[in-house]
C-alpha positions as CSV (number, residue, x, y, z in Angstrom):
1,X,163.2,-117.4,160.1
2,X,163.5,-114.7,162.9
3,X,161.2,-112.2,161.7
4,X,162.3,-109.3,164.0
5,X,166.2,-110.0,164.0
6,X,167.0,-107.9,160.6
7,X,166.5,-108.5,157.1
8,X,166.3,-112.2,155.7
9,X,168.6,-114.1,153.4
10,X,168.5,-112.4,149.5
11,X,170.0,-112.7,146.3
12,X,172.3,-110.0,145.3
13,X,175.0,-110.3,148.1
14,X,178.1,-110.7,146.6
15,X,179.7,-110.5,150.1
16,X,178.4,-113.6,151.1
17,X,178.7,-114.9,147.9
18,X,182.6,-114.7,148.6
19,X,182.2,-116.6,151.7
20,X,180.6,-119.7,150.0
21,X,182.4,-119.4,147.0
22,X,186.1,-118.5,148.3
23,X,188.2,-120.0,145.2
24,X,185.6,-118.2,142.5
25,X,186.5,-117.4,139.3
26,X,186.1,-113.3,139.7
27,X,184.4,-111.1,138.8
28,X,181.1,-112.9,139.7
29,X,178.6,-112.8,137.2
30,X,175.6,-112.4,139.7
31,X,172.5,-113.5,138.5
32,X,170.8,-114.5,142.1
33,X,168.2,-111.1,141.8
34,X,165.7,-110.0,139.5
35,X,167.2,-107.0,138.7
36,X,167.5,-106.1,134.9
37,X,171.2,-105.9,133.7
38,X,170.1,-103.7,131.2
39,X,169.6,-100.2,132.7
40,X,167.3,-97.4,132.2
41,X,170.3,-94.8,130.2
42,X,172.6,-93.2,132.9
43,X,172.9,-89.6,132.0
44,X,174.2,-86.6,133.4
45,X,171.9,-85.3,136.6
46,X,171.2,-81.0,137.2
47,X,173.8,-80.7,139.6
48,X,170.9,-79.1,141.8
49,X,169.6,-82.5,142.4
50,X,172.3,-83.2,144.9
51,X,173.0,-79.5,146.0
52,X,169.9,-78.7,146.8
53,X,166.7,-80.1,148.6
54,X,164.3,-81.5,146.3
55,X,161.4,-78.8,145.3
56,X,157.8,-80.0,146.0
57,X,156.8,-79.2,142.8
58,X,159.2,-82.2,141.3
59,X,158.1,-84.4,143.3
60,X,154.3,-84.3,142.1
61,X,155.5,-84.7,138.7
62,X,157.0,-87.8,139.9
63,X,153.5,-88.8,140.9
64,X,151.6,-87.2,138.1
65,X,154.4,-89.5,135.7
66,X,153.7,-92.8,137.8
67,X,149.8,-92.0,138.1
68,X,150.1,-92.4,133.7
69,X,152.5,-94.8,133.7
70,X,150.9,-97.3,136.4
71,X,147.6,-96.7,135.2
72,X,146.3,-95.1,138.5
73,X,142.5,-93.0,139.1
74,X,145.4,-89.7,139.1
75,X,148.2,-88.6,141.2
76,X,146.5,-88.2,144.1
77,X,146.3,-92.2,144.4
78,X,150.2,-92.5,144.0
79,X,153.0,-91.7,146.9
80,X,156.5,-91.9,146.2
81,X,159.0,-93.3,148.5
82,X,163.0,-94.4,149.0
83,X,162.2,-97.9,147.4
84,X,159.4,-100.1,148.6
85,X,161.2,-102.0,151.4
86,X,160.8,-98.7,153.4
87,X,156.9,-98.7,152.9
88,X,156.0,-102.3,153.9
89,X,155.6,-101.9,157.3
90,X,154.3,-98.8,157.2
91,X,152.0,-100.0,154.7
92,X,151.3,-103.1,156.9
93,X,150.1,-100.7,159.9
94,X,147.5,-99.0,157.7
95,X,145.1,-102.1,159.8
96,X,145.0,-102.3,163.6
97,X,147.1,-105.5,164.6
98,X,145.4,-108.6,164.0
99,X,145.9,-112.1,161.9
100,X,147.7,-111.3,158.7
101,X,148.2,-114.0,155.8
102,X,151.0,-113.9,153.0
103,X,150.1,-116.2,150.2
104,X,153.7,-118.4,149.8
105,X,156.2,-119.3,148.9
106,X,157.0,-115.8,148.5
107,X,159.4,-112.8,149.4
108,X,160.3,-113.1,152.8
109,X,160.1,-109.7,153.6
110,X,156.4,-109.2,153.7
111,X,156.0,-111.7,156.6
112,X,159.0,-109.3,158.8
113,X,157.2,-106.3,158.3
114,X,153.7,-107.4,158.8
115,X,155.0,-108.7,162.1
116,X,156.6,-105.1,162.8
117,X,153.6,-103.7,162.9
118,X,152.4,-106.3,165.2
119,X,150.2,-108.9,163.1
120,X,149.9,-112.9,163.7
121,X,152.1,-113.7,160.6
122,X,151.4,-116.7,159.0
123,X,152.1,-117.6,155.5
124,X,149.6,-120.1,153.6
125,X,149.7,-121.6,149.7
126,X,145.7,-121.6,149.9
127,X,144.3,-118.6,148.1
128,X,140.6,-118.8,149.9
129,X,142.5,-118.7,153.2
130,X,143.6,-114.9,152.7
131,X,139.9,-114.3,153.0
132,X,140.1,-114.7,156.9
133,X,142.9,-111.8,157.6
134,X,142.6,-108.8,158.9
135,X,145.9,-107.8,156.1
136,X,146.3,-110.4,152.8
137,X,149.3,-110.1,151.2
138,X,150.1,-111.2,147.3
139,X,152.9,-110.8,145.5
140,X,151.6,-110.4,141.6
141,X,153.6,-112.0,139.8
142,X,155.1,-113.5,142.2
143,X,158.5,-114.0,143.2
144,X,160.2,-116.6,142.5
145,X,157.8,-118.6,140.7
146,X,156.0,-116.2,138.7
147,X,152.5,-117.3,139.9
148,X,149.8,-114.9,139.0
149,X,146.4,-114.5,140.7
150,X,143.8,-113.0,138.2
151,X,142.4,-109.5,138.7
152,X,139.0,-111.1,139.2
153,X,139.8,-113.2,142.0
154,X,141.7,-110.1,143.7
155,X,139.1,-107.8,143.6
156,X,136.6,-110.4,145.3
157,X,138.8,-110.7,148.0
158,X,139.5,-107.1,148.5
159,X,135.5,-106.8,148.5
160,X,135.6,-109.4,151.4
161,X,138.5,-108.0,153.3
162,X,137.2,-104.2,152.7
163,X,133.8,-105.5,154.1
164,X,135.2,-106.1,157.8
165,X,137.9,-103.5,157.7
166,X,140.3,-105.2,156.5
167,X,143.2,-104.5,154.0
168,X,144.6,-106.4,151.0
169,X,147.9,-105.3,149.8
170,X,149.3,-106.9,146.7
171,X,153.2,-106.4,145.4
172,X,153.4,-105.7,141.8
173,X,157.1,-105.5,141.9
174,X,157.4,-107.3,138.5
175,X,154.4,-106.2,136.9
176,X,156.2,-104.3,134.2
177,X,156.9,-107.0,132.7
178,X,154.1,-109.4,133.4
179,X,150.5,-109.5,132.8
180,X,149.2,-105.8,133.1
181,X,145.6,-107.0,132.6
182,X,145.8,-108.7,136.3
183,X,147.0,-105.2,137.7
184,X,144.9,-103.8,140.6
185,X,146.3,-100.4,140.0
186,X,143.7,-99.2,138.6
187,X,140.9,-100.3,140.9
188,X,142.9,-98.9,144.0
189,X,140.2,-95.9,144.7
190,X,137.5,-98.7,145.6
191,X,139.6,-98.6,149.3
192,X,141.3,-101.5,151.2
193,X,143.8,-101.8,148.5
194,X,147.3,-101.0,148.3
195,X,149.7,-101.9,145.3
196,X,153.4,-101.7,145.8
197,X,155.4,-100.9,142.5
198,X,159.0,-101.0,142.3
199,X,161.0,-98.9,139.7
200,X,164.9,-100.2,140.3
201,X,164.3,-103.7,138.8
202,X,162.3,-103.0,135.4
203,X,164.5,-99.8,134.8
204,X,167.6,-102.1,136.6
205,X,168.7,-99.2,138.8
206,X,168.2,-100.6,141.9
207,X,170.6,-98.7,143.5
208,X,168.2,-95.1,143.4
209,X,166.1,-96.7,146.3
210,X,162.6,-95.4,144.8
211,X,159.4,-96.8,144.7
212,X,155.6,-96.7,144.7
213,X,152.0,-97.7,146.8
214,X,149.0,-96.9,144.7
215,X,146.3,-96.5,147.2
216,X,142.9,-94.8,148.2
217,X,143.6,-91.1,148.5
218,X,143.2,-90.6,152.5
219,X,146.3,-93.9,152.3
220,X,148.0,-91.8,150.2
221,X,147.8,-88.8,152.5
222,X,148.5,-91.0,155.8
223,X,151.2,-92.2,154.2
224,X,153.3,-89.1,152.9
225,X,152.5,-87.2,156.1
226,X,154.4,-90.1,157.7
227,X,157.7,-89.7,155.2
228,X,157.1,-85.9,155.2
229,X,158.8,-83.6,152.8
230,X,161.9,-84.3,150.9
231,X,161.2,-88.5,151.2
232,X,162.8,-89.1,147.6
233,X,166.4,-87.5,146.5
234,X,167.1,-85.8,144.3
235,X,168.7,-88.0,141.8
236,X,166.2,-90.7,141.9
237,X,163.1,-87.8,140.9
238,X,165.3,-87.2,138.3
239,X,165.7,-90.9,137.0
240,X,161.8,-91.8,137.8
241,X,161.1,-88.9,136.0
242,X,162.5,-89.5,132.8
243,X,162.3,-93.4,132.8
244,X,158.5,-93.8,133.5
245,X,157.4,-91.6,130.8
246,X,159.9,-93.1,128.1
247,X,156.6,-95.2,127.0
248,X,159.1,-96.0,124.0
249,X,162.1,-97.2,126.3
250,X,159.9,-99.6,128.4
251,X,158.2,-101.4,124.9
252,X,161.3,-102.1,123.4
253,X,162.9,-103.3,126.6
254,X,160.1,-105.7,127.6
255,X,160.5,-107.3,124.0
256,X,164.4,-107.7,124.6
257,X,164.0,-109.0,128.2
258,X,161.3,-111.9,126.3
259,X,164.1,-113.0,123.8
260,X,166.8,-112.8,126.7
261,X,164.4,-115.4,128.9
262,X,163.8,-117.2,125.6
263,X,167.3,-117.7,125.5
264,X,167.7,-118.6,129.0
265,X,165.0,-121.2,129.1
266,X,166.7,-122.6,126.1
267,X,170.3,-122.9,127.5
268,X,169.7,-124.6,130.5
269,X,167.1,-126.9,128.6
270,X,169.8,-128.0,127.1
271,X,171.6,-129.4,129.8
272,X,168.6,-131.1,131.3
273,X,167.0,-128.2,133.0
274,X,163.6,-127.2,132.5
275,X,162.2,-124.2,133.3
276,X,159.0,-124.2,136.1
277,X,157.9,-120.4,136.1
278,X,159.2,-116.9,136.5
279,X,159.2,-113.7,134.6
280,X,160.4,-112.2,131.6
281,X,163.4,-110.9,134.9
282,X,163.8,-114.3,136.5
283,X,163.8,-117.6,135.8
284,X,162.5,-120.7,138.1
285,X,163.7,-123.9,137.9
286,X,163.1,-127.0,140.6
287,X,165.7,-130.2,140.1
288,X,166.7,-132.7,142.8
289,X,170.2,-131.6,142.6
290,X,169.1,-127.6,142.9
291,X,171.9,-127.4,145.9
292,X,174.5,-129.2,143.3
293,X,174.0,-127.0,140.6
294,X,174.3,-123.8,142.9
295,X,177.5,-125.1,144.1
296,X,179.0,-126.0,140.7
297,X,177.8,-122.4,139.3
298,X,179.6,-120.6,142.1
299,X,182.4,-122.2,142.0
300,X,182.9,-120.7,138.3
301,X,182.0,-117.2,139.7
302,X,177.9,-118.2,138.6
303,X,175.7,-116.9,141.4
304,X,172.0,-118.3,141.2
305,X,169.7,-117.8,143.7
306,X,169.2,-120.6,146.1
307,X,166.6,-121.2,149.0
308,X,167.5,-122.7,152.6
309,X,164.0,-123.9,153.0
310,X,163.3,-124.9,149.7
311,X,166.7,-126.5,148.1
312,X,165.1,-128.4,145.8
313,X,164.4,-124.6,143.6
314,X,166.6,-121.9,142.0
315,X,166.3,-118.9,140.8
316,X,168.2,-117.5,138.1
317,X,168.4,-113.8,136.5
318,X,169.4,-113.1,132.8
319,X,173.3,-112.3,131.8
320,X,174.1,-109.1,130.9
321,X,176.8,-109.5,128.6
322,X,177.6,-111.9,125.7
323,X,181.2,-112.7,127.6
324,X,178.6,-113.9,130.8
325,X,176.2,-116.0,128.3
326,X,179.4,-117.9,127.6
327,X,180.9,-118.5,131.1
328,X,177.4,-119.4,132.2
329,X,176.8,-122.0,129.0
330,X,180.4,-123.0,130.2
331,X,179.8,-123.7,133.5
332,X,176.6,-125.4,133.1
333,X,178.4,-127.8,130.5
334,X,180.9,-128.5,133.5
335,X,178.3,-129.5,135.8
336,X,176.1,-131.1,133.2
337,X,179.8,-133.8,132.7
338,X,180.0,-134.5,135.8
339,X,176.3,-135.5,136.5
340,X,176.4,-137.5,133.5
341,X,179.7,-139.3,134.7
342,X,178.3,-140.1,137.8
343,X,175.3,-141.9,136.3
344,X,177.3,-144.1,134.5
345,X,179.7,-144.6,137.5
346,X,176.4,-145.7,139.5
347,X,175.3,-147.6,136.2
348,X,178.1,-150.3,136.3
């Protein structure tokens, strides 16, 4: 992985899914991100929102919203910001360079923008090593296994790291829908903290580019001097607005997302595939024939997400649509026929 040479392989390019998959039944029914295919409401935006520089004042009810929502000391704690990709580095250089540690398997982007800001990258699967950075990163829960680290056993470390100057930062991007008790939101004015929360995969609008770091209140202020004024548009105020403090929205669409994952775990289970980890967003399976299954998916226009360094895991997102439930139970029937045929070729 070049870590300075551009963003790393993700799910959700249905470019390159093209390229692998050239004789694809279309449309493809992408399920390779996390992303929920169940979006927060579209609705008509104040045409002011894209005529006009966003006012101040909108923005800190953004804030004020998220500050409620994420369970933050108060606004001051919370800065907005075009989606968290854009923060992570920035985020990263809130410690001089020195030896950071991202707790792994994880999202590869945390280990690129660490290294931006000039740290000794290295990724480890021990918890009790993050203790010896300078910047420990965690992704809670994680992605793509759905791992969680208990609040307890974060907070100790942030005590250790804080001790010697040193920050912990921990991405909650799929914390709306997983254990909220293991948050570190709320402890984030104890210093050397920062959360990351994302808001386009919960409310599956992913294409607003807006997000969140819940931090200390001088991070907070480093942090939006960087972006300086008018750092969110105009449309995405307006959507983070009105989608964080529909309390009502967000309950009923965590309990959906829980039967859809039921569901999920349930259809491949049938065909031989059980489920390892994930979220109520994502589903993680590891099988010796990952890489087959991937193939035979795509080639019926079934994009799972698929890991160069780790092909014996997928990842798969939920269907959105009865009419994509069917073409994946489909597909996976197809596959599942011809695994079973070559068993009992290799039998006789």
């Amino acid at each position: 992985m070049k870590l300075l040479d551009g963003a790393v392989d993700h799910g959700g390019s249905l470019g390159r899914a093209r390229v692998l998959f050239p004789n694809a039944v279309l449309p493809f029914v992408d399920l390779s991100t996390g992303i929920n295919p169940h979006s927060y409401p579209l609705f008509d935006l104040p045409a002011t929102s894209l005529s006009r520089l966003p006012e101040a004042a909108r923005g800190r009810e953004l804030t004020a919203i998220a500050a409620g929502t994420y369970g933050v000391p108060s606004p001051a704690h919370v800065v907005a910001a075009p989606g968290t990709q854009i923060l992570l580095p920035r985020v990263a250089a809130q410690v001089r360079p020195g030896k950071a540690l991202v707790l792994g398997p994880t999202y590869a982007e945390h280990a690129r923008a660490a290294a931006i800001a000039g740290h000794r990258v290295t990724e480890v699967s021990d918890f009790a090593m993050l203790a010896e950075a300078d910047l420990a990163i965690i992704v809670n829960p994680n992605n793509p296994d759905g791992r969680i680290i208990e609040r307890d056993r974060l907070l100790a470390l942030a005590a250790q790291l804080r001790a010697k100057g040193g920050l912990l930062v921990v991405d909650e991007a799929f914390m709306d829908v997983g254990p909220r008790e293991h948050s570190l939101a709320g402890d984030v004015e104890q210093g050397g903290i920062v959360v990351l929360r994302s808001f386009g995969k919960f409310f599956g609008l992913a294409g607003l580019r807006l997000g969140f770091a819940l931090s200390d209140a001088p991070t907070v202020e480093l942090l939006e001097t960087q972006f300086g004024p008018w750092a969110v548009a105009g449309p995405a105020l307006e959507y983070g607005i009105r989608a964080l403090a529909n309390i009502g929205w967000q309950a009923d669409m965590r309990a959906s997302l829980l039967k859809a994952s039921a569901r999920l775990d349930a259809l491949f289970g049938r065909f031989g595939v059980a489920v390892a980890g994930g979220t109520t967003l994502f589903r993680y399976f590891s099988l010796a024939d990952a890489a087959g299954l991937f193939s035979a998916l795509g080639e019926h226009g079934i994009l799972l997400r698929h890991f160069s360094d780790r092909p014996h895991v997928l990842r798969a997102g939920l269907p959105g649509s009865e009419e994509e439930w069917q073409r994946l139970e489909s597909a996976l029937a197809g596959w599942a026929m011809r695994r079973d045929d070559g068993v009992r070729e290799i039998a006789r």
